[in-house]
C-alpha positions as CSV (number, residue, x, y, z in Angstrom):
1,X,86.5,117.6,110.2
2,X,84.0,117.3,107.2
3,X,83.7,119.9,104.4
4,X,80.0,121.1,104.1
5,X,78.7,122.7,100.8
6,X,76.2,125.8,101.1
7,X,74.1,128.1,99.3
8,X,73.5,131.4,99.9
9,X,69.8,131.9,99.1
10,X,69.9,135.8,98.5
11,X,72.6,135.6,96.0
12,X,72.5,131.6,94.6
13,X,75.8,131.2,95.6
14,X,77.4,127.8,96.3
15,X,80.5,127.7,98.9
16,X,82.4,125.2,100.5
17,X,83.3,124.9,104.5
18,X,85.3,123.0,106.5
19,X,83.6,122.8,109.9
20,X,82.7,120.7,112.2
21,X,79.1,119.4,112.8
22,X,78.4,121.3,116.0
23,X,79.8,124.4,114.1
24,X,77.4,123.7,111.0
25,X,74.4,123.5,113.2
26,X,75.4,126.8,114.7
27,X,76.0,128.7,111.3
28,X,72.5,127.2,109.9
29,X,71.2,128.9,112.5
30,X,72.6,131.8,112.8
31,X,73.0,132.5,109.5
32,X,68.7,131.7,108.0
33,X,69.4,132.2,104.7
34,X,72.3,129.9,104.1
35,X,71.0,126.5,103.1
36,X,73.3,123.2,102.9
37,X,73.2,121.6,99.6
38,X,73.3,118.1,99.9
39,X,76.3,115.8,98.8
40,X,77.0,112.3,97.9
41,X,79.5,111.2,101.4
42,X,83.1,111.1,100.8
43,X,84.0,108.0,102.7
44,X,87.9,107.1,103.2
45,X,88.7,103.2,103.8
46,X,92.1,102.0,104.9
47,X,90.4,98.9,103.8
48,X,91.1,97.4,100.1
49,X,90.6,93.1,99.1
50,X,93.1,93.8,95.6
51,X,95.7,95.8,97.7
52,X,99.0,94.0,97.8
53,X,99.7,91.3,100.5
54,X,102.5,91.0,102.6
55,X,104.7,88.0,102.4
56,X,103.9,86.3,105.4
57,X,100.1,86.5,104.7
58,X,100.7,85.4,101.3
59,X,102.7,82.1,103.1
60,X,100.0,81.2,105.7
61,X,97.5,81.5,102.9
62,X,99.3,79.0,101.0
63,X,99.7,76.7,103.9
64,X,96.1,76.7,104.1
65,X,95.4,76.4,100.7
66,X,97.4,73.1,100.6
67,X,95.8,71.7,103.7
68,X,92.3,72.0,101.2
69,X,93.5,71.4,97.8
70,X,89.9,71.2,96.5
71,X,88.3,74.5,98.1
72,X,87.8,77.7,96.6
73,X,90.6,79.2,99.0
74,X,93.1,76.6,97.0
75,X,92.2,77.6,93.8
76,X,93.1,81.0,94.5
77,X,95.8,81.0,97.2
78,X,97.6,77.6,96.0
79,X,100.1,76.7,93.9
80,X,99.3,77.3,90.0
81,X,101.4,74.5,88.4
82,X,101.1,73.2,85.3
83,X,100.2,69.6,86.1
84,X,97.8,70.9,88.8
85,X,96.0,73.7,86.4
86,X,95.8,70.6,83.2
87,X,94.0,68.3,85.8
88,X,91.9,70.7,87.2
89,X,90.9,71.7,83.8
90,X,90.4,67.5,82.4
91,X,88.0,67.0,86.2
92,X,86.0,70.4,84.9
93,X,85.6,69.2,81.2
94,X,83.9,65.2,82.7
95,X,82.3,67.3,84.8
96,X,80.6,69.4,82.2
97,X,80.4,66.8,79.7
98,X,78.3,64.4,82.3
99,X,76.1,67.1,83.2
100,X,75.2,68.0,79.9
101,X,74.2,64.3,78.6
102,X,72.1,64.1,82.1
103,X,74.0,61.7,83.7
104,X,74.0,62.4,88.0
105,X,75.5,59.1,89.0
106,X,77.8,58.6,91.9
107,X,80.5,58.7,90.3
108,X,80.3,62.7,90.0
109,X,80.4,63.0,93.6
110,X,83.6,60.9,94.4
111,X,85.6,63.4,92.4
112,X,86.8,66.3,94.3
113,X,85.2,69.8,94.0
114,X,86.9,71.7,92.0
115,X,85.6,76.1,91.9
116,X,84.4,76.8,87.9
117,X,87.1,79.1,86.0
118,X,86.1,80.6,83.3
119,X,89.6,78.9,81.8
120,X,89.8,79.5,77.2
């Protein structure tokens, strides 16, 4: 059950109650010159992206990530070795180099995709 803030319009009073809805209707209308005051919702989610995974999650998201080394899933989920981060990090600086003198040929595409970092 929700809490509900009022005000009592003779006095200016705010007060808080914990009712439910049917019960709020019911003492707005007996009770005319109490008026709700309105609130931003509190919402409660059992739901949270950053929370910590559990281990077997964590595995299968690997597995996938290695089954698509050059999707965004990889670059998140996969392993972060050295090798693997330096040529990541050599594909992304061609890549930028060619798109900044112009050049669109071909030989862009038959590298694999690789998701932009924001890598110093």
């Amino acid at each position: 059950m929700p809490t509900y803030s009022f005000r009592d319009t003779r006095t200016e009073e705010e007060f808080d109650k914990f009712m439910s809805r049917a019960e709020r209707k019911q003492y707005l209308q007996v009770n005319p010159y109490i008026k709700p005051v309105p609130t931003a919702a509190g919402f409660i989610s059992g739901h949270n992206l950053n929370a910590k995974l559990d281990g077997g999650f964590k595995d299968t998201m690997s597995k996938i990530a290695e089954a698509h080394p050059t999707s965004a899933h990889a670059h998140k989920y996969g392993s972060k070795s050295i090798k693997d981060t330096k040529t990541r990090n050599a594909i992304e600086k061609w890549r930028r180099k060619r798109e900044a003198k112009g050049d669109h040929t071909s030989a862009t595409e038959s590298l694999p995709s690789i998701p932009h970092t924001n890598i110093r």
